[in-house]
C-alpha atoms as a printed R data frame, in Angstrom:
   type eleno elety resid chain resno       x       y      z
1  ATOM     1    CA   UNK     A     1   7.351   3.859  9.246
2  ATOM     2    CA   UNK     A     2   4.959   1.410  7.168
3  ATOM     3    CA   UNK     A     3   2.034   1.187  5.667
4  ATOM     4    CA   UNK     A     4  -0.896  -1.328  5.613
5  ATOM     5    CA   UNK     A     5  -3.937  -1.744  3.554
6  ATOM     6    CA   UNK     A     6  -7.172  -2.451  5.659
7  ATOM     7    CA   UNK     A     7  -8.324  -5.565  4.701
8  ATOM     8    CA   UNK     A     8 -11.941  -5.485  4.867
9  ATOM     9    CA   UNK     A     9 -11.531  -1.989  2.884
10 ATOM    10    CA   UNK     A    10  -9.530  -3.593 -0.020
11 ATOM    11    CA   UNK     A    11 -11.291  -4.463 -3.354
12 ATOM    12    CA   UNK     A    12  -8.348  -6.081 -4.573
13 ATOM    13    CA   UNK     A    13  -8.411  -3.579 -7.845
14 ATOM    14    CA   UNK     A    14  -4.769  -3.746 -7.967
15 ATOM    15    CA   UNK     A    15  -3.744   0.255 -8.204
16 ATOM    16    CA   UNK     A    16  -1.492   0.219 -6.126
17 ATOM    17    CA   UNK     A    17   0.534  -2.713 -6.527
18 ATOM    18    CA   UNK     A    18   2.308  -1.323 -9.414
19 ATOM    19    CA   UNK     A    19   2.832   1.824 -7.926
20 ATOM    20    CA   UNK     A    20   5.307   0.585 -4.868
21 ATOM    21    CA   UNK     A    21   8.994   1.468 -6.393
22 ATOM    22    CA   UNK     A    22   9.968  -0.726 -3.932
23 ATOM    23    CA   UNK     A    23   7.708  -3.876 -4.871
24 ATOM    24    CA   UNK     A    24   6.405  -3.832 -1.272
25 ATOM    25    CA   UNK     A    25   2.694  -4.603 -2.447
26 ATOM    26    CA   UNK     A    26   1.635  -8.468 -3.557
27 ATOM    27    CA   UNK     A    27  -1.400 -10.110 -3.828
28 ATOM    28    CA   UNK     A    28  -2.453 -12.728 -1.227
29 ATOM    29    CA   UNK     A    29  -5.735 -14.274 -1.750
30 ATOM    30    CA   UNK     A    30  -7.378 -11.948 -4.092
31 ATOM    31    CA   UNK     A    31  -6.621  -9.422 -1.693
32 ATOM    32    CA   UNK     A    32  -3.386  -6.598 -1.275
33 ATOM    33    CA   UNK     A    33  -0.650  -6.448  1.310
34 ATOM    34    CA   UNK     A    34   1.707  -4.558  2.363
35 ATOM    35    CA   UNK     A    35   5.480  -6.162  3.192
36 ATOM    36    CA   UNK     A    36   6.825  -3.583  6.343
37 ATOM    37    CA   UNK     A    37  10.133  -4.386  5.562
38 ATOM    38    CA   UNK     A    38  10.003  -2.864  2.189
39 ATOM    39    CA   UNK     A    39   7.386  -0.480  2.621
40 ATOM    40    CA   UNK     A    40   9.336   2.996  2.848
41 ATOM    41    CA   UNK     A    41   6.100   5.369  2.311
42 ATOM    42    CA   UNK     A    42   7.574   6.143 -0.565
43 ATOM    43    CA   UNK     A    43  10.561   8.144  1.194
44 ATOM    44    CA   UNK     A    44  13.347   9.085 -1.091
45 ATOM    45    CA   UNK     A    45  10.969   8.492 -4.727
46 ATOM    46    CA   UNK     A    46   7.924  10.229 -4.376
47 ATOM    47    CA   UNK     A    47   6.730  13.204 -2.166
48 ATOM    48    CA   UNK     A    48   3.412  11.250 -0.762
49 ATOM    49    CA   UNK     A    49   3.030   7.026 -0.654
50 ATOM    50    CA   UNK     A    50   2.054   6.493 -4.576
51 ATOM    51    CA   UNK     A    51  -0.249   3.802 -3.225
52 ATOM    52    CA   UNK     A    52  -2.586   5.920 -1.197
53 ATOM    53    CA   UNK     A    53  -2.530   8.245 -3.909
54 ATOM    54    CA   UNK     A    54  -3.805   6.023 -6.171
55 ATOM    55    CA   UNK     A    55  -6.310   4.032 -4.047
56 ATOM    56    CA   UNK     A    56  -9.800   4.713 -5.395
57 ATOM    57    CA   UNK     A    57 -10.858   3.743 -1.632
58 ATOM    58    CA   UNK     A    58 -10.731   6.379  1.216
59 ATOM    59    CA   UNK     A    59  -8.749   5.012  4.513
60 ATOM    60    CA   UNK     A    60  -7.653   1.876  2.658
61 ATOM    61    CA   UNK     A    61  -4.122   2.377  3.568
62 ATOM    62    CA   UNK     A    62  -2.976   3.454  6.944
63 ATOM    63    CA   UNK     A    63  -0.132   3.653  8.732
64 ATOM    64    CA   UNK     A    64   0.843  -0.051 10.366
65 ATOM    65    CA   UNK     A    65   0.173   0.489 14.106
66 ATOM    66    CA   UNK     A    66   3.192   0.222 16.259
């Protein structure tokens, strides 16, 4: 499973980039993304997705739709 960050949700305040231990978050025209190759949720480093849990916006990042 993956993650995404909603688009017209993101502010672009960069938390969560730094966050990703598996450098699944860049930038992409001021705005964040989320690479579903590398995303992991976090699984096998961290309890809960660091990203959601430090993304000052509520529903920013979701689960990618299958």
């Amino acid at each position: 499973m993956s993650l995404t960050i909603v688009a017209d949700v993101c502010t672009g305040c960069s938390a969560c980039e730094p966050e990703c231990p598996n450098d699944a978050i860049s930038e992409k025209k001021n705005l964040f993304v989320i690479d579903p190759e590398l995303c992991t949720e976090c699984e096998g480093h961290y309890d809960t997705p660091q990203c959601v849990a430090v993304c000052p916006i509520d529903d920013c990042i979701i689960p990618l739709a299958a």
